[in-house]
N, C-alpha and C positions, 0 to 999 in steps of 0.2 A: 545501321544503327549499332551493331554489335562493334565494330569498328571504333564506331566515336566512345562506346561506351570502356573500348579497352585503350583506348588515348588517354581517357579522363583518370580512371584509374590507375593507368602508369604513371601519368602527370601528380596524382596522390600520394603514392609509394613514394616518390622521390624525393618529398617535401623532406626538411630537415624537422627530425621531432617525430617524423610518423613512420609508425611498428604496421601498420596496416591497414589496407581503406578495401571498401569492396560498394555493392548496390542492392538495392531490392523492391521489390516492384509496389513494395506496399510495408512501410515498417512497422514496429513493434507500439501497441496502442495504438490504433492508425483510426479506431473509429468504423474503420468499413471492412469490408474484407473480399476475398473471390472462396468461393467454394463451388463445390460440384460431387454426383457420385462418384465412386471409385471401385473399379472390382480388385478384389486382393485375393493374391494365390493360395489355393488353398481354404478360402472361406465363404459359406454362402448364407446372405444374409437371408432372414428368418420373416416372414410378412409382414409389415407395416414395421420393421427394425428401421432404423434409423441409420441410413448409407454414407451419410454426408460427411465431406471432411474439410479444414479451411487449407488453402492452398494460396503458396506463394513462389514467385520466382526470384533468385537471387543468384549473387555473381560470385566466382571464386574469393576463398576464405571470408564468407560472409558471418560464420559462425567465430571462428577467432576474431573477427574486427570487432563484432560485439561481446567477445568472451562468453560465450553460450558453450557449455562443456558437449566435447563430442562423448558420448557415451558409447557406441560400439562403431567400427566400420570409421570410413574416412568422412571428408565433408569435400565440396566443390572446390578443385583446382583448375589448373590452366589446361587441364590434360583433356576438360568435357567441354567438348565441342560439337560441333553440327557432326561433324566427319565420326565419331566416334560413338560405343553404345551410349543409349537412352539412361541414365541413372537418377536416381534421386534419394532425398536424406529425409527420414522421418522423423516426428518426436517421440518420447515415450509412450505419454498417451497412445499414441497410435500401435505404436508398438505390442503393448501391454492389452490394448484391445483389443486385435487380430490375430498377436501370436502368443497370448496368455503363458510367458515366459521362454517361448522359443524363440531362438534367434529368427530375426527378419531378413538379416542379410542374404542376397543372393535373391529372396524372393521378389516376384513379380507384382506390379500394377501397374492398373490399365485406368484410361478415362473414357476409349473408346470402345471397350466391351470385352467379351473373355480373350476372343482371338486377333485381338489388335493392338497394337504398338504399347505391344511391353516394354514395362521402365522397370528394372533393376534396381531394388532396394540397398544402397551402397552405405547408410549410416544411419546411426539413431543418435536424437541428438536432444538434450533435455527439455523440459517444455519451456514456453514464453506464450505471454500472452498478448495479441492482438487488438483485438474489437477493442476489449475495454477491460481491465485489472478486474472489475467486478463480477467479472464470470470464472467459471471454470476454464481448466487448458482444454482447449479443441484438439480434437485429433485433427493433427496439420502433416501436409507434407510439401516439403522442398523440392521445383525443380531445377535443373541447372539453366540457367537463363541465358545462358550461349549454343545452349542446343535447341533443335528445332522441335517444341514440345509447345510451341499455341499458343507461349507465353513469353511476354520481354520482360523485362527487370527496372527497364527506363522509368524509377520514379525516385526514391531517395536516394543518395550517397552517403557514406559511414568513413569514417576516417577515426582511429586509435592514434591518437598522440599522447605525448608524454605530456604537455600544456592545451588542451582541445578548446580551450575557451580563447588563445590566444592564435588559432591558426585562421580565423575568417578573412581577415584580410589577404595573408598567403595563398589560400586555397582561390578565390574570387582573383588573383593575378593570374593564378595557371590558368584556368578555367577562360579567360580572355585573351589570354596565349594563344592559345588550342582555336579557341573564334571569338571575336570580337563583341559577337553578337549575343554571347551567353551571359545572362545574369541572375546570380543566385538569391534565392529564396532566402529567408530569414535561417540564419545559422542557430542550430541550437546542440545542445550538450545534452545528453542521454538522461541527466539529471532533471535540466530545466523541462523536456520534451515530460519525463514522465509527473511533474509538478505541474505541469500547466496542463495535462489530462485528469489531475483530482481539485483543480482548482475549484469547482464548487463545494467540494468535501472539505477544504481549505477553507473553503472562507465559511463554510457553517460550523465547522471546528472553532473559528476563533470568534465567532459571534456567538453561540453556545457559552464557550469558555467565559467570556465577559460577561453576558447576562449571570450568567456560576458564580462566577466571582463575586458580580454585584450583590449576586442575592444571598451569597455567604455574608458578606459585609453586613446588610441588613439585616441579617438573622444574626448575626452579634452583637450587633448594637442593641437589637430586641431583648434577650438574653441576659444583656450589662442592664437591659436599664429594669427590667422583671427583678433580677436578683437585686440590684442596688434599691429598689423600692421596697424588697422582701427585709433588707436589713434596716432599713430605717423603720419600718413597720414593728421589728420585733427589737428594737432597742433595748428594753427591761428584759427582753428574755435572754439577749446575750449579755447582759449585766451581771444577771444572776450565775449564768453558767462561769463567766467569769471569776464572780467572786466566789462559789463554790469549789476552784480549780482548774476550771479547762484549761488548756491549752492554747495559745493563737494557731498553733498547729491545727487541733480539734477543731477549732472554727472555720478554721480554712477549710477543711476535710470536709464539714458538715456542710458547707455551701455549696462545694463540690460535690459531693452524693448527690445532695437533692437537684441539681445539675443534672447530673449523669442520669437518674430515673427520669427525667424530663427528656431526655435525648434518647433514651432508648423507646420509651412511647413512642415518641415524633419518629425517630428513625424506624421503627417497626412500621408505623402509619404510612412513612414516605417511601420503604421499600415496595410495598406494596401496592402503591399507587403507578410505582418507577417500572414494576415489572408489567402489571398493567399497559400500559405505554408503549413498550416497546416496539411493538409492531409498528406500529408509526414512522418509529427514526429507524427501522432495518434497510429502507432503500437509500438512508446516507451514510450509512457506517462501511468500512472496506476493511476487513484486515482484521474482525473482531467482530464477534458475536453480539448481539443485541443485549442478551442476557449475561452477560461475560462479566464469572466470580470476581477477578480483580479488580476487573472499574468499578464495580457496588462496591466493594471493603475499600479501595480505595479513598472513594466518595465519603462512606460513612466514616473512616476513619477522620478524614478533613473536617467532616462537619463539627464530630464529637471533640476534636482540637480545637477548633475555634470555639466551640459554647463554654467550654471549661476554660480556656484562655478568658473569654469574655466574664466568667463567673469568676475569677480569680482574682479579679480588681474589687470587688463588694465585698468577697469574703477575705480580702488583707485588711479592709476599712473596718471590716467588723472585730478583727484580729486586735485593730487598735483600739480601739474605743476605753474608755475610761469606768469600771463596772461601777464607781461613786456617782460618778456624773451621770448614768445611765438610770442608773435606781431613785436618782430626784427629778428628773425629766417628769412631767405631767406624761 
């Protein structure tokens, strides 16, 4: 297996366009995962502590093909193999858990208990997240998937090009090169793969967003037609202010005040409904807090835009009005 697996990846490296391809046994968002305990040199876990760590196998330069910054120690090259020592590449998290700012390198781990087949901590390398963007980074760690450690790598391929959306066809020729008989799964770009893991947060984003919209639209129209009925109601009284002096200025300003103290009621009433709420929408949001300052000021900034925008048309009408013809009006 390890064989076809280092065919497949020469046959990648050599395409025209591509900086690097590698494998791994389960990729990044993948949904599932493999995990297991692990004893770490050095530390002993405390009762009912929590041992577990996510684990995966991968092929040399698996971390550069995905541009995953190596942060100390090296990452998996051609050089780890069956024949050579046991090594593996951690993440931060892991790092920062076990050796709370000490270096890790050199240090040992085991799967199979204190005194058994130690693996050699060779890099730390920054986090990524797996299961699902919605959690926290696991403490994971990397083995090299050409050595003989209980795990193969035989599940995705990764290819870095310089046009990645335009190699599927190239890659599916080599790949039938190599044997006839292989054919590839739907090709996807690191982009589209992590979009179509928040597609339901996608699509309640933009159905959210619509209904928002909608019901900003109808709360303006409510708004024009409240204030557009407030000035035909008070005809003679902007008559007289009129012909006292005002301003069309002043009257525009006055329909707008009484606007704005409308909007801050409501918006006071609706924040408080809003934070209320939240709990609710916490299991669809990713990437932002439920209660998160910007989206409210955001929100209320838009709304109080639009109610003033909407009051702005009744208080020019009133702006114009005729204080003669106003003051004979029944």
């Amino acid at each position: 297996m390890r064989d076809v697996e280092g065919r497949i990846l020469q046959e990648l490296q050599s395409l025209p366009g591509v900086t690097s391809a590698s494998v791994s046994w389960l990729p990044p968002i993948s949904g599932g995962g493999w995990d297991g305990n692990l004893f770490v040199e050095g530390y002993t876990h405390a009762p009912g502590e929590d041992d577990i760590s996510y684990l995966n196998a991968v092929g040399p330069h698996y971390f550069r093909t995905l541009g995953t910054p190596v942060l100390m120690g090296r990452e998996f090259d051609e050089r780890d193999t069956a024949a050579s020592p046991k090594v593996a590449v951690v993440n931060e998290t892991f790092a920062r858990y076990y050796f709370k700012g000490r270096s890790p390198l050199g240090k040992w781990i085991s799967l199979g208990g204190r005194d058994r087949d130690h693996i050699q901590i060779a890099g730390v390398v920054k986090d990524m997240k797996y299961r699902d963007l919605r959690l926290n980074f696991p403490r994971t760690v990397y083995f090299a998937s050409w050595q003989d450690t209980g795990a193969t790598a035989a599940g995705s391929y990764f290819v870095r090009a310089v046009r990645p959306g335009q190699m599927a066809r190239a890659i599916e020729a080599r790949l039938r090169a190599i044997d006839p008989a292989f054919r590839m799964q739907e090709p996807l770009t690191m982009e589209e793969h992590v979009a179509r893991s928040i597609l339901t947060e996608r699509m309640m984003a933009t159905l959210s967003g619509s209904f928002g919209a909608l019901g900003l639209l109808v709360a303006a129209i409510g708004i024009y037609g409240v204030m557009a009925f407030q000035v035909a109601r008070r005809r003679k009284e902007i008559g007289i202010r009129l012909a006292v002096g005002a301003s069309p200025r002043q009257l525009v300003g006055m329909v707008l005040g009484e606007t704005a103290r409308l909007v801050v009621v409501a918006g006071a009433i609706g924040l408080a409904g809003a934070l209320a709420l939240t709990r609710l929408t916490e299991k669809m949001l990713f990437g932002i807090k439920p209660a998160d300052p910007g989206t409210f000021a955001m929100a209320i900034a838009a709304v109080a835009l639009a109610a003033l925008a909407a009051a702005y048309l009744p208080g020019r009408k009133a702006a114009r009005l005729n204080p003669i013809e106003t003051l004979r009006c029944d």
